[in-house]
GUFIZA-708082 format. One record per residue: residue in three letters; x, y, z of N, C-alpha, C in turn. Coordinates in pm, whole numbers, padded with zeros to 5 digits, always signed. Layout:
N
AlaXYZXYZXYZ;...
// end
This chain:
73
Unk-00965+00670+00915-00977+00534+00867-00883+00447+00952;Unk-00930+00318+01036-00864+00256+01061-00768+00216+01034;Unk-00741+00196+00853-00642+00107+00795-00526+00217+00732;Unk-00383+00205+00795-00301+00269+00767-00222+00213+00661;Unk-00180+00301+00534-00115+00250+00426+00061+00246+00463;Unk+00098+00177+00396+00279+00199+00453+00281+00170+00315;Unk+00254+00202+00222+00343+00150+00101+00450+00199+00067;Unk+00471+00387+00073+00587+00437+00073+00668+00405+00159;Unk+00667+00352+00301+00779+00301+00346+00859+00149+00294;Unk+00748+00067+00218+00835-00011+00185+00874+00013+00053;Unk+00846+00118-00019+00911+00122-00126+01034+00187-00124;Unk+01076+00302-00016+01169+00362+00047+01273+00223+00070;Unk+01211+00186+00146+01331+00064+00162+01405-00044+00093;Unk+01287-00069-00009+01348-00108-00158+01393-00012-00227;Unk+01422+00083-00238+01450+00198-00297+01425+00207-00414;Unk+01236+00186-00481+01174+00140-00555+01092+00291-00593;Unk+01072+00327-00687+01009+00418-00725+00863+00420-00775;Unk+00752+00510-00738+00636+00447-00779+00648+00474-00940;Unk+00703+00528-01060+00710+00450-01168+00767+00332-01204;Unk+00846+00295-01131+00895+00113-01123+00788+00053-01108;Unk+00757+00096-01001+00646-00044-00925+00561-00035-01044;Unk+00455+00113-01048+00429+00072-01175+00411-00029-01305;Unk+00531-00033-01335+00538-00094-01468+00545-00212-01414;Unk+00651-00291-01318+00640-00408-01269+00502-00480-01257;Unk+00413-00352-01162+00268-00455-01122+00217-00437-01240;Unk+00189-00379-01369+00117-00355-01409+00005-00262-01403;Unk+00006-00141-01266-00129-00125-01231-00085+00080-01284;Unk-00208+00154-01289-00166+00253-01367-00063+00333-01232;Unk-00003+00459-01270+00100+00492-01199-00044+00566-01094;Unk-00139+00640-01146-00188+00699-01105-00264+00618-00985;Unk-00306+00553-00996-00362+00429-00932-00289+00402-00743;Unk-00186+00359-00836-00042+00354-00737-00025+00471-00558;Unk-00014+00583-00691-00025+00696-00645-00113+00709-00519;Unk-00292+00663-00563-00364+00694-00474-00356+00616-00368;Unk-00356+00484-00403-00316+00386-00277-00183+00448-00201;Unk-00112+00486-00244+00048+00525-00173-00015+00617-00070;Unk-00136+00713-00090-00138+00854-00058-00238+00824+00032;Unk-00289+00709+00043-00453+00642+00097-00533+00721+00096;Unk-00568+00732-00035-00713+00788-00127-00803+00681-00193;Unk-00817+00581-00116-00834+00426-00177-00966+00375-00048;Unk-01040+00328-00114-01158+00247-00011-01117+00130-00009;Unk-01088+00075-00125-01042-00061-00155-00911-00080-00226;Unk-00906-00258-00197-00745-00252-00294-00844-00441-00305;Unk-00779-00456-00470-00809-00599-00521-00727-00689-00407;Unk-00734-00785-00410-00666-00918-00349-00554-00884-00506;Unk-00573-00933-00611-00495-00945-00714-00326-00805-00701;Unk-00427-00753-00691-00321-00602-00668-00225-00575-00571;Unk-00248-00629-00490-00218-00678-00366-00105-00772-00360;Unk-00135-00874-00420-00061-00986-00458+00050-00947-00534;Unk+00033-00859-00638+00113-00847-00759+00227-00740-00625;Unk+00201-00634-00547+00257-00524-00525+00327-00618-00414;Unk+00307-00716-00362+00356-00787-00242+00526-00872-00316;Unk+00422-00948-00420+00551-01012-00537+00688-00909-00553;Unk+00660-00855-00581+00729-00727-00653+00826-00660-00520;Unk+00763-00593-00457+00839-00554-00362+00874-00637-00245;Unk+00831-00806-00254+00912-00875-00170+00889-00893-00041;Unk+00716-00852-00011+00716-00847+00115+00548-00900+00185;Unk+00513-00877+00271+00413-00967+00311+00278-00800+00314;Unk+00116-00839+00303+00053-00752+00306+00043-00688+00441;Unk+00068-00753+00561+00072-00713+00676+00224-00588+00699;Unk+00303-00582+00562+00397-00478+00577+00381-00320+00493;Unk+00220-00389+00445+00207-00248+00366+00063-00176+00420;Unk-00014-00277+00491-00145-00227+00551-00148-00278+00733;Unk-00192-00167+00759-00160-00164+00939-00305-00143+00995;Unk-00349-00227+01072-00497-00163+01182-00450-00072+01293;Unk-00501+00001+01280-00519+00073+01420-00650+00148+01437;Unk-00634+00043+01556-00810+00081+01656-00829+00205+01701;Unk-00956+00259+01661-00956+00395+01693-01007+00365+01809;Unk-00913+00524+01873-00950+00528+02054-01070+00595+02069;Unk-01132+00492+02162-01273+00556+02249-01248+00644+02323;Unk-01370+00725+02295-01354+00871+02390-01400+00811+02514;Unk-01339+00842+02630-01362+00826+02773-01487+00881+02840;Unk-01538+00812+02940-01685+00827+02948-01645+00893+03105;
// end
């Protein structure tokens, strides 16, 4: 998948636990979990928002592109 999750790194750096965040966003722990682990197709805008609030940081610090490399011809 193109889209790389960093959420455990910024929660590492807040030194934020995913039962904190948890309860803070509101969203289930399990939930959390899967996004942390990127077992996730999608993530709400809302969810997003709430996990950005919370841990203080912008979405471009928790989701990363990287272009997959073409095989050489």
């Amino acid at each position: 998948m193109p889209i790389v999750l960093r959420l455990d790194r910024v929660m590492a750096a807040r030194k934020m636990s995913l039962n904190e965040l948890s309860e803070r966003v509101g969203v289930a722990n399990v939930n959390l979990s899967r996004l942390k682990n990127g077992h996730i197709s999608a993530i709400r805008f809302s969810t997003l928002e709430a996990i950005c609030d919370v841990l203080d940081c912008q979405p471009g610090d928790i989701l990363e592109f990287q272009r997959a490399e073409k095989p050489e011809e």
